[in-house]
PAVO-15293 format. One record per residue (C-alpha): residue in one letter; x, y negated, z negated. Coordinates in steps of 0.2 Angstrom, whole numbers, plus 2048, in hexadecimal, padded with zeros to 3 digits. Layout:
<nodes>
AXYZ;...
</nodes>
This chain:
<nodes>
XD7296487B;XD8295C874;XD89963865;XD8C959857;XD9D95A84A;XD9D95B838;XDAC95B82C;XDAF96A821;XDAD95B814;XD9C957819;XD9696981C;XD9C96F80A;XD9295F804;XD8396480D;XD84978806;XD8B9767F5;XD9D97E7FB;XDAF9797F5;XDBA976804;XDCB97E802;XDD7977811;XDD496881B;XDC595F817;XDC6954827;XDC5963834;XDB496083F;XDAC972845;XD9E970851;XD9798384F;XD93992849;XD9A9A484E;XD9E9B6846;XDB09B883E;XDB49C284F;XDAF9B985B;XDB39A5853;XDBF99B85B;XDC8989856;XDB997E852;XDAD98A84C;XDA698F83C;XDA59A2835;XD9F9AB824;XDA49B881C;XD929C1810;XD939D2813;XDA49D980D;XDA39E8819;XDAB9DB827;XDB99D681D;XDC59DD829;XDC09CC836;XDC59C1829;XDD89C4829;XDD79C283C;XDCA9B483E;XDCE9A684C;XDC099B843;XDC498A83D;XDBA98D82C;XDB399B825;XDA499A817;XDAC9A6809;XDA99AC7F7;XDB69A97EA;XDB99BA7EA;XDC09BB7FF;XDC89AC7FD;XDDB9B47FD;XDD59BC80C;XDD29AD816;XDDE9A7822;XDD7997826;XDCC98981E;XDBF98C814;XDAE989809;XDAD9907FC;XD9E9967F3;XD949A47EA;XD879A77F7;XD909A5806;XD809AE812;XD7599D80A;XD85993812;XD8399B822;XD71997821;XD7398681D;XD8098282B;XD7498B838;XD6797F834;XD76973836;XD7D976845;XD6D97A84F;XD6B977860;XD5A97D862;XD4F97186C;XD3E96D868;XD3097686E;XD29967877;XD3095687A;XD2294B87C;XD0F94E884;XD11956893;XD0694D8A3;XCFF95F8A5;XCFA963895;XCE8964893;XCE195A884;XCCF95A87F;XCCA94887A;XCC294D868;XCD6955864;XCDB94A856;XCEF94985A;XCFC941849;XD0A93984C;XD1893E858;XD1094E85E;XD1695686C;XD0D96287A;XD1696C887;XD1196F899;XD0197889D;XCFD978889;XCE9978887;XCE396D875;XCCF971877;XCC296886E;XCC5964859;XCD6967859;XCE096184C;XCF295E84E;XCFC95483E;XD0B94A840;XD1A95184A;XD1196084E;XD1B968860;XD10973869;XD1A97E877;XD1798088A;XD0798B88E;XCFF98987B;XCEB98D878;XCE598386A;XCD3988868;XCC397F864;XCC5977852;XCD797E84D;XCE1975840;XCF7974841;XCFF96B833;XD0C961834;XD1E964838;XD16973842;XD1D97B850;XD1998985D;XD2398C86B;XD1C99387E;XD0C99D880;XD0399E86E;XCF39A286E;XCEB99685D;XCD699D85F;XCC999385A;XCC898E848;XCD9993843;XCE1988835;XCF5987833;XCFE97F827;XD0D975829;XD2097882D;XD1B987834;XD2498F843;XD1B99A84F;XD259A385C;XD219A586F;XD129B1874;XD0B9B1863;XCFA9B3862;XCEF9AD853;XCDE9B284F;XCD99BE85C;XCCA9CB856;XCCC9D784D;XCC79E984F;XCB69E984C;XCAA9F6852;XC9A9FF84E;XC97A0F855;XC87A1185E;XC82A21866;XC95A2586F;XC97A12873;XC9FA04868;XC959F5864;XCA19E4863;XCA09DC852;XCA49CA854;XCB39C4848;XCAB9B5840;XCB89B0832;XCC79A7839;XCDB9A9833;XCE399E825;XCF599C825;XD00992817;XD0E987818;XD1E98B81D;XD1C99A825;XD269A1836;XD1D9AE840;XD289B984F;XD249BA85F;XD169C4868;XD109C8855;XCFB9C9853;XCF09C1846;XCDF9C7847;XCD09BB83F;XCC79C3831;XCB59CB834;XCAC9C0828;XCB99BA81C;XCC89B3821;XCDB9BA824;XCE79B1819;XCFB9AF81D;XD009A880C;XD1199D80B;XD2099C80D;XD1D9AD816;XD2A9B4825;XD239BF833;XD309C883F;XD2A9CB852;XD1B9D8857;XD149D7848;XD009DD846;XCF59D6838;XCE39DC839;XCD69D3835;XCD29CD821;XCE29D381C;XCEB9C7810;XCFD9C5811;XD059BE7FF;XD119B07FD;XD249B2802;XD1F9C380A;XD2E9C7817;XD289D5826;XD349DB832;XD2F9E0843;XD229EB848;XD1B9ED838;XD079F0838;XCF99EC82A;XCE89F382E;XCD99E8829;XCD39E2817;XCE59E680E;XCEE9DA804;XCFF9D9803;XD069D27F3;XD129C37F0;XD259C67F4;XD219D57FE;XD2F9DD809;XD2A9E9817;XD369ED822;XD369F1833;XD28A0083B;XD1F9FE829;XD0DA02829;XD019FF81F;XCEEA0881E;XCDF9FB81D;XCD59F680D;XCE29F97FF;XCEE9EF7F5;XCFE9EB7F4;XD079E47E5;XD129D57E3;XD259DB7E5;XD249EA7EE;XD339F07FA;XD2D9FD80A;XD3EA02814;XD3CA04825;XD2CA1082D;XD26A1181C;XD13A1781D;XD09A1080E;XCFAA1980F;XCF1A127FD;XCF3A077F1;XD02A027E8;XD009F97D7;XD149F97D1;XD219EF7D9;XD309FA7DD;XD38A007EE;XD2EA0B7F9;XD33A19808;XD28A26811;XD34A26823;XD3CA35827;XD4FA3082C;XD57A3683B;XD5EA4783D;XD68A52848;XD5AA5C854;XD5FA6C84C;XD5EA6783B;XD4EA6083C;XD47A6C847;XD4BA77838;XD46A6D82C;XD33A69836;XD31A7C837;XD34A7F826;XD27A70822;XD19A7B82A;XD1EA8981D;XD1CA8080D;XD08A84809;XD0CA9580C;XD19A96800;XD0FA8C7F5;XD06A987F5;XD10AA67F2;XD19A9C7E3;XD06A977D9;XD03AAB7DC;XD14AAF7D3;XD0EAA67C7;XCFDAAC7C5;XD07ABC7C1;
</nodes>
């Protein structure tokens, strides 16, 4: 894909920067302060990689007012120099569409209802009911199931799974090997065996959401599972079936929620965060990396349960003095008894 120019005049214009140097200078792409060379574009947010600046071979560099005598080249100028970065990405993005019209192989049931300028990739399978809105791109080995819905602006790149029913909204992204409205775990027990439950609700996600690759969203049982806006999902995620995931909630990769939680709005959980089935989750909350959140939590605030790294030694130490604690608890309500 040919990549296109812009002026530092017309890529301050576009993300609210000031240029400082020559406004006419084109860059054609984007690169860390390291690694950048003559054309390219760096940025400067986390003050830790100041160092690179003084050295930097980028054209431009995306600053804050406060680096700015630091900056041997050109630059743009502004307070929020990571939104910059963000904004030029989208910019300067040579990411091809998923699809680049309807593939001769694809397989399209004739009931599937396709909007304007939709797109299907090779071996892609649209089954009966299908809904697709307007400039909908569907990736190379897709399922659409039986009377699933995809909202306009909508893309999902190769091998996602959409089950039957499913509705998404639109300018979503969906990531490759994604699958969405599998069963969820449901079992009765019966005499040593396990009896399937059939999943009868369906999944319900928003508008604008992204979802990572190979990540899991089971159908409800009865009701349905609910992805809310404007909510980010990372890769390898598991959301069992019923839970409720709130609007702008970000998960990082790996996380887990067991069935019939609800996570609140503006959620963070990073990465290896689990969460225990049928509780709540308040709006605002923070869980740092391998958090386990056992019950409910109905404050906002920042939450940690996982145990940091440690030298072996130490924490052998440390485990073995874990195993002592009732007994001394013990000893210490005794002492106090007396």
């Amino acid at each position: 894909m040919t990549q296109k120019s812009y002026t530092l005049a017309e890529i301050a214009a576009k993300i609210g920067a000031t240029v400082n140097g020559d406004e006419n200078l084109e860059v054609n792409s984007l690169a860390t302060l390291l690694n950048a060379q003559h054309g390219q574009i760096a940025f400067l947010a986390n003050k830790k990689y100041r160092q690179q600046l003084v050295n930097t071979q980028a054209s431009a560099v995306i600053i804050s007012e406060d680096f700015l005598d630091k900056c041997p080249t050109n630059s743009l100028v502004m307070s929020n120099p990571y939104l910059g970065y963000a904004l030029v990405a989208q910019l300067l993005d040579t990411t091809p569409k998923t699809a680049s019209s309807i593939h001769q192989s694809a397989v399209i049931h004739s009931s599937a209802i396709l909007g304007d300028n939709v797109t299907v990739g090779a071996n892609a399978v649209i089954e009966a009911g299908v809904t697709l809105g307007n400039n909908v791109s569907i990736g190379a080995g897709c399922f659409i199931g039986v009377n699933a819905q995809i909202g306009s602006n909508t893309s999902l790149w190769s091998n996602v799974s959409i089950y039957h029913e499913v509705k998404i909204g639109t300018d979503c992204l969906v990531q490759a090997n994604t699958v969405i409205g599998s069963d969820g775990f449901g079992y009765a027990p019966v005499k040593g065996t396990w009896l399937k439950i059939p999943q009868l609700g369906s999944v319900i996600i928003g508008n604008c959401v992204e979802i990572g690759a190979s990540t899991t969203i089971d159908r409800g049982a009865l009701d349905d599972t609910i992805i809310e806006d404007n909510v980010i999902l990372d890769n390898q995620i598991q959301i069992a079936h019923n839970v409720v995931i709130g609007a702008g909630t970000a998960m990082a990769a790996c996380s887990v929620v067991a069935g019939s939680t609800i996570v609140g709005k503006n959620c963070t959980l990073a990465g290896l965060v689990g969460v225990n089935g049928h509780i709540e989750i308040a709006d605002n909350c923070v869980f740092t990396g391998m958090a386990m959140v056992t019950k409910s939590i109905t404050e906002s605030g920042v939450y940690s349960s996982g145990m940091p790294v440690a030298d072996n030694k130490d924490w052998r130490r440390t485990n073995a003095r874990i195993k002592k604690l009732d007994d001394m608890a013990k000893r210490l309500s005794a002492l106090e008894k007396k």
